[in-house]
N, C-alpha and C positions, 0 to 999 in steps of 0.2 A: 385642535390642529396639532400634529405630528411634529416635529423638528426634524431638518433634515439627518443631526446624529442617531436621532431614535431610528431613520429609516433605513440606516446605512447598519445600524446594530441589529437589526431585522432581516439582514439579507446576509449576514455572515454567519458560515455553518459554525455549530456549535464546537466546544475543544474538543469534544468523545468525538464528533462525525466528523473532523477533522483528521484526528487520528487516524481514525478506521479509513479513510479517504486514502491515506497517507499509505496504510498496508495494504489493501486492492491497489492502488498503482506500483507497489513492491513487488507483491506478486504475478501484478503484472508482465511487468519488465523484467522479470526472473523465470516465468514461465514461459515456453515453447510450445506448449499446449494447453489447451483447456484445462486438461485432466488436471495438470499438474499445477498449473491457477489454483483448479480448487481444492488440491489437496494441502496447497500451505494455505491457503484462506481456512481450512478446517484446523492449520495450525500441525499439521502430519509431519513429520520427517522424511523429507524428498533428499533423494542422493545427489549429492555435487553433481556429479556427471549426467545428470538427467536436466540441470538449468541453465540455461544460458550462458556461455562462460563470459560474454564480454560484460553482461550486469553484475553477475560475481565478482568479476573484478574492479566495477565500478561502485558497487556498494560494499565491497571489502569485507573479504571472509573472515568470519570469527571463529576461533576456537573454541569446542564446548569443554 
């Protein structure tokens, strides 16, 4: 028989699919379109002015 913490550690995504969880809903919320979802999902260099300005500003633009 199972314990109910084993079942609970069972149903929690792992930290890697977590992560990854974490940068699909990024570029989610930063993309305007599809395309451009999956061009930072590929990890591409998308220009400022092609993403969302109000998630930009909510996830706070970094300087490279």
């Amino acid at each position: 028989m199972r314990s109910a913490v084993a079942e609970v550690r069972t149903m929690e995504p792992a930290v890697d699919e977590r992560a990854e969880l974490r940068a699909v809903w990024k570029a989610m919320m930063l993309a305007p379109t599809l395309e451009v979802c999956e061009a930072l999902l590929r990890g591409e260099s998308v220009p400022l002015e092609q993403l969302d300005p109000e998630w930009v500003k909510r996830f706070g633009r970094r300087d490279r």
